[in-house]
C-alpha positions in Angstrom: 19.6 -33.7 67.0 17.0 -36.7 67.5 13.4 -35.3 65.8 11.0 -34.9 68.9 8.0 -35.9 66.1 6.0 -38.2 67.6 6.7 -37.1 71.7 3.6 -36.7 73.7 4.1 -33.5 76.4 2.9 -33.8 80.1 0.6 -37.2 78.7 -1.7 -34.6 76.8 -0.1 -32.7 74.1 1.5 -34.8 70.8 3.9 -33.3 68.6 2.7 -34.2 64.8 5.3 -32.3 62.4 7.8 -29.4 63.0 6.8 -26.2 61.7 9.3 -23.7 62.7 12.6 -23.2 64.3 14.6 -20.0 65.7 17.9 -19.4 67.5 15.8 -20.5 71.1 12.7 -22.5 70.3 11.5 -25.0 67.8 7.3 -24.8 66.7 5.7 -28.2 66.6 2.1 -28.8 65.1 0.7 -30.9 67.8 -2.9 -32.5 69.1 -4.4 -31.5 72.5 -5.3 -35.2 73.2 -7.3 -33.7 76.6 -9.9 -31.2 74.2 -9.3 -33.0 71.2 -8.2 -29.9 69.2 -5.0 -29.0 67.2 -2.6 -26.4 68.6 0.8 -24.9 68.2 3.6 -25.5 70.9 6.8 -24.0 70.9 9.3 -25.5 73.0 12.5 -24.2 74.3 15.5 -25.9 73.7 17.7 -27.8 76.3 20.7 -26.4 76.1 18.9 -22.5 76.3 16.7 -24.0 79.2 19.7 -24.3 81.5 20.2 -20.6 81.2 18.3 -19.1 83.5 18.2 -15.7 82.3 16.9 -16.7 78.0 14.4 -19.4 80.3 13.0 -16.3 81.9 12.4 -14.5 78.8 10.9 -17.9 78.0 8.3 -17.9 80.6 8.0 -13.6 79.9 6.8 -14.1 77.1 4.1 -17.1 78.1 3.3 -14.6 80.8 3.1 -11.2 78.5 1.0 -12.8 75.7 -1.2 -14.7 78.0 -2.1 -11.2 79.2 -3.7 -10.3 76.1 -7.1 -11.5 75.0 -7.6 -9.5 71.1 -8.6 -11.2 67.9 -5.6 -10.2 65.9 -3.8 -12.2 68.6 -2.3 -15.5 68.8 -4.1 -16.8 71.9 -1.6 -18.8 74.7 -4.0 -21.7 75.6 -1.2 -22.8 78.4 2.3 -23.5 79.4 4.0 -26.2 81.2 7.3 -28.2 81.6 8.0 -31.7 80.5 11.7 -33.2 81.4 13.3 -30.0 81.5 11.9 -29.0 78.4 9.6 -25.8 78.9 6.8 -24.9 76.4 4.2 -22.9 75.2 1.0 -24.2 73.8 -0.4 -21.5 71.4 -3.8 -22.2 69.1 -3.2 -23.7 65.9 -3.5 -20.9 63.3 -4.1 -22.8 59.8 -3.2 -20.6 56.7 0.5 -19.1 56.3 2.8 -15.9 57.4 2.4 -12.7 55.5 5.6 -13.4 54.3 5.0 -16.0 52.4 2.2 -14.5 51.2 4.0 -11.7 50.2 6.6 -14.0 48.4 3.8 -16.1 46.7 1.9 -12.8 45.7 4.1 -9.7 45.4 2.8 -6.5 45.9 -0.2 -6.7 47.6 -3.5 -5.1 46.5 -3.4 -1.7 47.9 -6.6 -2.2 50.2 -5.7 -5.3 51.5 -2.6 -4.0 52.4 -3.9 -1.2 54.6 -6.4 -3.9 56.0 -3.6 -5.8 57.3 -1.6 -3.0 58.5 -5.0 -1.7 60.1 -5.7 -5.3 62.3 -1.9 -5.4 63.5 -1.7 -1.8 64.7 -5.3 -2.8 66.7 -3.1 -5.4 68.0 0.2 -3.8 68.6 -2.6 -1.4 70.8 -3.9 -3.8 72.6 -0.1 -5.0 73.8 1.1 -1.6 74.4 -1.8 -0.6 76.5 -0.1 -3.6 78.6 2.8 -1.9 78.4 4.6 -4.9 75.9 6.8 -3.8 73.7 6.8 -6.2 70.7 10.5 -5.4 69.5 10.3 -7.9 66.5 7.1 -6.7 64.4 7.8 -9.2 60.6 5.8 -10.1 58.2 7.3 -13.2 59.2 5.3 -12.7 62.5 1.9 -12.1 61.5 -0.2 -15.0 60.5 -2.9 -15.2 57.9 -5.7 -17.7 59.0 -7.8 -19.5 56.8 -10.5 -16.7 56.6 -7.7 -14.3 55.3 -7.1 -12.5 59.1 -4.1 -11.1 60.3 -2.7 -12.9 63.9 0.5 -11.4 65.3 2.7 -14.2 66.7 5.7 -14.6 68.4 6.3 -12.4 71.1 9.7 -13.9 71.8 12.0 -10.4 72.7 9.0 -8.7 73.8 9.9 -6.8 77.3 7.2 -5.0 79.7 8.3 -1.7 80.3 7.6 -2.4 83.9 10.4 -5.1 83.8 14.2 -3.7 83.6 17.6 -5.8 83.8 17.1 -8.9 81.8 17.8 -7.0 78.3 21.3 -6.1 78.4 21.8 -2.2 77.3 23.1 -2.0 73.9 22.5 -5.2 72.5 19.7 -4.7 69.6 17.1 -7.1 69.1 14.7 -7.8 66.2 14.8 -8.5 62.4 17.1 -5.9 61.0 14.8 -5.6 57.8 12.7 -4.1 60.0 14.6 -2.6 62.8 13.6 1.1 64.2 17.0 3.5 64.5 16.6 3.6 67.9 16.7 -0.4 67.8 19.9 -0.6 65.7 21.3 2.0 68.0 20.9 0.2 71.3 19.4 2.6 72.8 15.3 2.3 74.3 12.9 0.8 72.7 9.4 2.4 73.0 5.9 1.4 71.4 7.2 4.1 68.6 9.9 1.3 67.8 7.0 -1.1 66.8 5.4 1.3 64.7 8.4 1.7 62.9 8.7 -1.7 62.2 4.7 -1.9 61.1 6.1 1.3 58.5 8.6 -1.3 56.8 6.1 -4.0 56.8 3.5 -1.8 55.0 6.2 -0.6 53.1 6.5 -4.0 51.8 3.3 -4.9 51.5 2.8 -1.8 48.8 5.8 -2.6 47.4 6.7 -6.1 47.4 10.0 -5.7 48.7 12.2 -4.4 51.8 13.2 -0.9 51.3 17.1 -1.2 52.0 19.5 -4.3 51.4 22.9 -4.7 52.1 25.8 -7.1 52.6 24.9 -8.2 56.2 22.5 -7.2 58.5 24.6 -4.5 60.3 25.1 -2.4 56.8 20.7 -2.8 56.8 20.3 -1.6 60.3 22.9 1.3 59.4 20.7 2.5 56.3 17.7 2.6 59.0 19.6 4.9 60.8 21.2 7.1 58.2 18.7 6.7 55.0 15.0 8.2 54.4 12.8 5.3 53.0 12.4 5.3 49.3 9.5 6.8 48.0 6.8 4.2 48.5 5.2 6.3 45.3 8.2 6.0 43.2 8.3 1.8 43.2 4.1 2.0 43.0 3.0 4.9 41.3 -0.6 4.4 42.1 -0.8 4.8 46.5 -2.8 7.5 47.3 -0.9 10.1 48.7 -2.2 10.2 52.3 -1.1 6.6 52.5 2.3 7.7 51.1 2.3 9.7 54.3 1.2 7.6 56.5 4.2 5.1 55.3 6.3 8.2 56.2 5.2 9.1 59.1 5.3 5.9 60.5 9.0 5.2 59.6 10.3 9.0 60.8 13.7 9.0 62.0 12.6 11.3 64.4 10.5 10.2 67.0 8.5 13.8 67.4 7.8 13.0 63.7 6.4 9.3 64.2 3.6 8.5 65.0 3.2 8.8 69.0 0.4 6.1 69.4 -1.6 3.1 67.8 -4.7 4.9 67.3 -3.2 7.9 65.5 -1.5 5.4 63.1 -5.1 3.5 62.7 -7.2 6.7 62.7 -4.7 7.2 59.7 -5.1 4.2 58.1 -8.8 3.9 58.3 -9.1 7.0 56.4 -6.4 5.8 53.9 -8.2 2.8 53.0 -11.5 4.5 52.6 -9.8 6.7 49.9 -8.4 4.2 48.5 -11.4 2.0 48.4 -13.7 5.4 47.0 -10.4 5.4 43.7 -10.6 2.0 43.5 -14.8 1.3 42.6 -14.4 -2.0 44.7 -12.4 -4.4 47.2 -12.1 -8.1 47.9 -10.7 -10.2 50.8 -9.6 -8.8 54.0 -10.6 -5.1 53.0 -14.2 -6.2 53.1 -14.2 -7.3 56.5 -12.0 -4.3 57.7 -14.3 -1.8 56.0 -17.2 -2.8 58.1 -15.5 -2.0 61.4 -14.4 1.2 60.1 -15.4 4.6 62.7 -17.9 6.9 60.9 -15.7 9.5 60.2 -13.9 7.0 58.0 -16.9 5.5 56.2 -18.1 8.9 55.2 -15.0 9.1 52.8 -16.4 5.7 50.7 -19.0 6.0 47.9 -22.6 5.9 48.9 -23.0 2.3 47.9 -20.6 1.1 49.6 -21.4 2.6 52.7 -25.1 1.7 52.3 -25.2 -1.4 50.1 -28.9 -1.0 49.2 -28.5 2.8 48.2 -30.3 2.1 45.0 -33.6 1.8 46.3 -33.3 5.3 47.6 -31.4 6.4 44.5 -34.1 8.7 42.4 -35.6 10.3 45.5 -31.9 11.1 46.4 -31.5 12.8 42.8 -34.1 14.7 43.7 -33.1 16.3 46.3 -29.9 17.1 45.3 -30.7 19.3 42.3 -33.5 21.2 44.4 -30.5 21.8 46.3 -27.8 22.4 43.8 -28.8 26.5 43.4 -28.7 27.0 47.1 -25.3 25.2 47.7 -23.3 27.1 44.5 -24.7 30.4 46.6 -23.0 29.4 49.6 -19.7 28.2 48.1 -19.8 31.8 46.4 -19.5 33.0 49.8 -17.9 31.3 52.1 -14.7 30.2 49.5 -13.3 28.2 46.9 -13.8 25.0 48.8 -11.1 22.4 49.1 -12.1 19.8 46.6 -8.8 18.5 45.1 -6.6 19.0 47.7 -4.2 15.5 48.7 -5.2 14.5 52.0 -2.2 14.3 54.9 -2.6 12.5 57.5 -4.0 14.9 60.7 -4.8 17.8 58.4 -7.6 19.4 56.5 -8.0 21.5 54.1 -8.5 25.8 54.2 -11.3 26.7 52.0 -10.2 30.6 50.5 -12.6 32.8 48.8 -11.7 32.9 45.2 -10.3 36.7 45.1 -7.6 35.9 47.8 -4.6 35.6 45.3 -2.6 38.3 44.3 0.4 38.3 42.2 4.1 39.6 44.2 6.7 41.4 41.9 8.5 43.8 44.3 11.6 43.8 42.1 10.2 43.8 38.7 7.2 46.5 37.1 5.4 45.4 40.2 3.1 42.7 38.2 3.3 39.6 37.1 0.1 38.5 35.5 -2.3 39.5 38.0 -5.1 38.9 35.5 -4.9 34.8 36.1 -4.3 34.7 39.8 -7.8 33.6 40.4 -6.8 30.6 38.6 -5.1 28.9 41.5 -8.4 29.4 43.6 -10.8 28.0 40.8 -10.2 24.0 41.9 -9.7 23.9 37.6 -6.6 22.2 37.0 -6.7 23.3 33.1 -6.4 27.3 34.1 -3.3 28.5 35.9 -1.1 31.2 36.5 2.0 31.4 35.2 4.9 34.0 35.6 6.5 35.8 33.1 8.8 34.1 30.3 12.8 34.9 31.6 15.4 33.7 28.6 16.8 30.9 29.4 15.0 30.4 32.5 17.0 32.5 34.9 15.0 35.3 36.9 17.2 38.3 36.7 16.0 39.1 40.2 15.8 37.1 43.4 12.5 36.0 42.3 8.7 36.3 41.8 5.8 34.9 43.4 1.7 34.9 44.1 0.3 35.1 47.5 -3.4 34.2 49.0 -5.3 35.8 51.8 -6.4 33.2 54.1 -8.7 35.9 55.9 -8.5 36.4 59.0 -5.3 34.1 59.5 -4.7 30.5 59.9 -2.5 27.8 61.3 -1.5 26.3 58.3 1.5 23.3 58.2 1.6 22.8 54.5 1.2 24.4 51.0 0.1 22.4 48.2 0.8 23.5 44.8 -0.1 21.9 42.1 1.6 22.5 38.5 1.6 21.2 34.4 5.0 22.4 34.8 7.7 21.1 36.7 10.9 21.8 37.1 10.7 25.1 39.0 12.1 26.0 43.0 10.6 28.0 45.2 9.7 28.3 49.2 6.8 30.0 51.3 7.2 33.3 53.3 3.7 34.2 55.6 3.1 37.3 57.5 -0.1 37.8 59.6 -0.4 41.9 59.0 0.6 42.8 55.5 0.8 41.7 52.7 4.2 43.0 53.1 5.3 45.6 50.0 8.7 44.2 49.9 10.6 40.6 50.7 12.2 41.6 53.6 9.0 42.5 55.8 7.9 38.4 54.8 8.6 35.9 57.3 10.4 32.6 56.0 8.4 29.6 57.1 9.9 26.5 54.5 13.1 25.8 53.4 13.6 26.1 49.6 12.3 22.9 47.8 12.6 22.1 43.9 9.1 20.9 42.5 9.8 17.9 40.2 6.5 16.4 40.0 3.1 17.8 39.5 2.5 18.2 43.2 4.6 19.9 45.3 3.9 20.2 49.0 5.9 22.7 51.5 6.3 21.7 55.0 5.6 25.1 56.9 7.5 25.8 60.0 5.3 28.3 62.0 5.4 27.5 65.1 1.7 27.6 66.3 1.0 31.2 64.9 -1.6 32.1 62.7 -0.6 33.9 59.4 -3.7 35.6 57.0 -0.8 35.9 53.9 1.1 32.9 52.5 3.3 34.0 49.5 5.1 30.9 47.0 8.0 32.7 46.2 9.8 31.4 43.4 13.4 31.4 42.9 14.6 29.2 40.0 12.6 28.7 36.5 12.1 25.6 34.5 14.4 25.6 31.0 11.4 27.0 29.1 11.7 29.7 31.0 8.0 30.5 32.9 6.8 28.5 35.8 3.2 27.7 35.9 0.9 26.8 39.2 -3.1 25.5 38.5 -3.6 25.5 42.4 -2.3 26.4 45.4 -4.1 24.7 48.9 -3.6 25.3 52.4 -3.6 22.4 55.2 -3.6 22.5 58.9 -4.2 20.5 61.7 -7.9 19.4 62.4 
């Protein structure tokens, strides 16, 4: 194919060097002789123009990104037609893809990941508020200008979900390294799909790498389908756990699990990178920027000198006033609970503060007690004191197990139990009841499935419908080989 280097468009646009090339289009650097300015064009090819149907996705997507005016964006400056060639005249974003970057850095710095993922959310918003479905959301398609900001480009299989009939059903569109299971599936693509793909993306950001390979593309789109993600945690020990969530919740196979829109996802991810911000001391690069735009509810998770930058002036008379008030705020945690200091933050959930008295050991088919003497322990917020069961020989309960309950007085909605442990190793799942406590397991209702705690922080999903409980009892089934299970805490999340 002769090179089209060189080839001035419509007597205004020249085409300097090619820059990019796909299965429809080719991307030319070119110079806007008329304004005098650099720009991108991408300009179909001759063969696909005499389809009428892939020139009309052509001109959609002219039309669908011209629509959108946002500063994480690529901006369409115009569109035109020069002897049967059509093409799209784009600004000239100078810098490189996230892809590369990603190549040329590895894993990302956990902030400026989250930064990234923040400003293509904001504008995989402001597309789906025009109902434009993306459909191809790739590192590959976000570009990183030269002050380090994050553009998404190439919306060249985005649809309107106004428009119907010129995306055939069943055919699935998009990079299968980042492909949503509905998306693999053929079946409809939603705004949902593109915050899938945004998941895998961040996923890889954390991680440096794609979380499934396989021998083609069709085995890949199969594991998005059938396989759970890897544990972001597991390939980067040090992500915060609400942004381990987040990565979750964003790639659920099941849409009532995903995230249902862009701002949950960013109101998510604002407060992820605040946390992770406050563990880190300090950012650089894109996180700076992001941090300033961050919503107040965000900011108030960052250290005071970050927030304020000129805290220091006001430093001493601060002190001050914090230990005049240090007497009267230990006399009103006294009373109103335990607090919920040290408990991992999930996205859309908060903490239960419980007065320190609320545990109580459960040993219905034993002598009736299992060390009630420590079961403050798991309310004291000290992760060196804990409860701990009795030893069994050879770690097998010869019953159908033993467990400690709190009183979250008068009831609560609560969706998840946090236990935290020195001791791994053990199995165990959550009963509630909103009367009792129950004298016996039987009058206990089952709300989580049994789950083995392998780590020093177990969390148990809790399926309770939208009813309040006032008792949550960890009932544990299967010992560790030493024998005797030990718990430091125990929290309770719901929704906020």
């Amino acid at each position: 194919m002769p090179t089209l280097v060189g080839t001035l468009l419509n007597h205004r646009y020249r085409l300097d060097a090619k820059i990019g090339a796909g299965g429809m289009s080719t991307v030319y650097r070119a110079f806007d002789q008329t304004l005098e300015r650099p720009v991108a064009i991408k300009l179909l090819h001759r063969e696909i123009a005499a389809d009428s149907a892939q020139l009309e996705r052509f001109r959609r997507e002219a039309r669908a990104v011209a629509r959108l005016s946002h500063p994480h964006v690529v901006t369409v400056i115009d569109a035109g037609e020069d002897d049967g060639r059509p093409y799209i005249v784009f600004e000239h974003v100078e810098g490189e893809t996230l892809k590369q970057r990603i190549q040329r850095l590895g894993r990302l710095p956990v902030a400026e990941a989250v930064a990234y993922a923040i400003e293509i959310a904001s504008a995989l918003g402001a597309a789906h508020q025009c109902n434009i479905v993306h459909r191809d959301v790739k590192p590959q398609n976000v570009l990183i200008d030269a002050e380090g900001s994050a553009k998404v480009t190439d919306f060249g299989i985005a649809r309107s979900l106004e428009e119907e009939g010129l995306t055939a059903d069943g055919r699935v569109l998009g990079t299968t390294d980042y492909v949503s299971p509905e998306q693999a599936l053929g079946h409809q693509v939603t705004a949902q799909s593109d915050l899938y793909s945004l998941g895998v993306v961040l996923y890889e950001m954390l991680t440096g790498e794609v979380p499934f390979r396989g021998e083609n593309q069709v085995a890949v789109a199969m594991k998005h389908v059938r396989e759970e993600l890897p544990d972001v945690r597991a390939r980067r020990p040090e992500v915060a756990a609400i942004l381990a969530a987040v990565v979750e919740r964003a790639t659920a196979k099941d849409l009532r699990r995903r995230y249902s829109s862009d701002e949950q996802l960013t109101a998510d991810l604002e407060d992820a990178l605040a946390i992770e911000t406050a563990r880190a001391g300090a950012v650089s690069g894109e996180a700076t920027a992001v941090l300033r735009t961050l919503p107040r509810h965000a900011r108030r998770r960052l250290p005071l000198r970050l927030r304020h930058p000129g805290w220091l002036a006001g430093a001493v008379v601060l002190a001050v006033a914090l230990a005049a008030g240090v007497a009267v705020e230990l006399g009103r945690q006294a009373q109103r609970g335990t607090g919920t200091s040290g408990a991992g933050r999930l996205p859309a959930l908060r903490g239960v503060s419980l007065a320190q008295d609320a545990a109580k050991d459960f040993d219905p088919l034993g002598d009736g007690a299992e060390h009630p003497d420590q079961t403050s322990a798991v309310l004291d917020r000290d992760p060196n004191t804990s409860w701990s069961t009795e030893i069994y020989r050879g770690g097998v309960i010869n019953k159908s197990g033993v467990g400690i309950y709190v009183d979250a007085r008068p009831g609560v909605h609560a969706t998840v139990m946090q236990v935290k442990t020195d001791q791994p190793g053990w199995t165990a799942e959550v009963y509630a009841d909103g009367q009792g406590p129950p004298q016996s397991l039987d009058g206990w209702t089952r709300v989580s499935p049994s789950r083995d705690v392998t780590e020093n922080r177990g969390y148990f999903r809790l399926a309770a419908g939208n009813r309040r409980f006032r008792y949550y009892l960890l009932w544990i089934t299967k010992l560790p080989p030493s024998g005797q299970a030990r718990i430091s805490e125990i929290y309770l999340l719901r929704p906020r």
